[in-house]
C-alpha positions in Angstrom: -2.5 10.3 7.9 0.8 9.8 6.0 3.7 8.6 7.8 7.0 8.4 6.2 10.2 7.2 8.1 14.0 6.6 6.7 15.4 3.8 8.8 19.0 2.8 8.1 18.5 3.9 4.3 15.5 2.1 3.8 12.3 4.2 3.1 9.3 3.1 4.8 5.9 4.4 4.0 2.8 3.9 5.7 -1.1 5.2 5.9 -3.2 5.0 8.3 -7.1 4.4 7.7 -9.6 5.0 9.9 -11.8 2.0 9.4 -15.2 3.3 11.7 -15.6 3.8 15.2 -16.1 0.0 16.2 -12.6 -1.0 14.2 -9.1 -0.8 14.9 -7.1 1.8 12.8 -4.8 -0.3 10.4 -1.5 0.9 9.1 -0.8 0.0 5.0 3.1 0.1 5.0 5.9 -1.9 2.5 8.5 -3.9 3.5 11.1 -6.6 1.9 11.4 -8.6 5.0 11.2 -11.4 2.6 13.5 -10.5 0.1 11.0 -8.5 -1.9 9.3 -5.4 -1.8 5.4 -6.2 -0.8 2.1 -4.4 0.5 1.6 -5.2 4.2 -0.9 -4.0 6.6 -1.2 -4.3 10.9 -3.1 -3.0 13.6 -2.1 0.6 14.9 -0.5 -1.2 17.7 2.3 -3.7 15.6 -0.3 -6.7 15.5 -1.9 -8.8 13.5 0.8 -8.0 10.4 -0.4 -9.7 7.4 1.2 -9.4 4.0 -1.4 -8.4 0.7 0.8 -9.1 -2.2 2.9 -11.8 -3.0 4.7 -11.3 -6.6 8.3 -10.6 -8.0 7.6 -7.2 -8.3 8.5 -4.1 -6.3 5.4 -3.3 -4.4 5.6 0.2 -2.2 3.7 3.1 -1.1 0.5 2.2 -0.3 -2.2 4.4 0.3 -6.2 3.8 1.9 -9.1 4.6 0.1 -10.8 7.7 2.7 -12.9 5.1 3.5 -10.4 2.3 4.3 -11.9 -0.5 2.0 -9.2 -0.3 -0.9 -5.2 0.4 -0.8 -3.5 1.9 -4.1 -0.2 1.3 -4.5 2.6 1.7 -6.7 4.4 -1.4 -8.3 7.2 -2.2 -11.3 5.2 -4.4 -13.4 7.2 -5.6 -15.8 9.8 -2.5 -15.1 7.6 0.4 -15.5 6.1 1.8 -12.2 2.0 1.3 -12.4 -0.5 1.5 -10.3 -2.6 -0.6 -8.7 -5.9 -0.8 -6.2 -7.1 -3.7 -4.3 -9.8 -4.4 -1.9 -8.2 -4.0 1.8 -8.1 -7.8 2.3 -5.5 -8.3 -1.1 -8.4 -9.2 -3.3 -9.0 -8.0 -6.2 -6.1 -6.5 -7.6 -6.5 -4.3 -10.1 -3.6 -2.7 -12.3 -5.1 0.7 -13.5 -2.2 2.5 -15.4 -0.2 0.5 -18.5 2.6 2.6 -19.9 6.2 3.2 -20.6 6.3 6.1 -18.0 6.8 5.7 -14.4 3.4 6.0 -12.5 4.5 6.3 -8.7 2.9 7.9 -5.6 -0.4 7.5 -5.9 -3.2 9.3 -3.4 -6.6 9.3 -3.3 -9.4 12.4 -3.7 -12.3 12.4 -2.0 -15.5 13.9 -3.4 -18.0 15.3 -2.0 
């Protein structure tokens, strides 16, 4: 599920993953409470919010993997929109687009 919410002219985006029966759902969502844009996650409920990325650039719309063990996001590396993926604890980040275009809004596909 893809939420997105305009809040006194900030835009908001969050996912929801659905992380198996015995785990909570988690929300993926981007905030600049700290001056910056980064990629944050929390339970369904509002707790346990813990931030992913900590860098200078713009980090937003994050998107689960369908099976909630990766987020994709969007970020202005070096001024250009890429994307990256990272394991769903922050790990691993891994830029996968390098170009002058912007790369925004990524999604997943599942196959079958």
């Amino acid at each position: 599920m893809r939420i997105t919410v305009a809040l006194l002219a900030i835009l908001i985006t969050v996912t929801l993953a659905e992380t198996g029966s015995d785990a909570t759902d988690r929300i993926a969502f981007s905030s600049n409470r700290n001056g910056d844009y980064e990629i944050f996650v929390m339970n369904a409920d509002g707790s346990n919010q813990t931030q992913l990325t900590f860098n200078d650039d713009w980090d937003s719309v994050p998107v689960w993997s369908p099976d909630g063990r990766f987020i994709v996001f969007s970020s202005d590396h070096d001024g250009d929109n890429e994307i990256i993926v990272m394991d769903a604890d922050g790990e691993n980040l891994t830029q996968l687009t390098s170009n002058k275009s912007d790369d925004y809004a990524p999604a997943w596909c599942p196959v079958e």
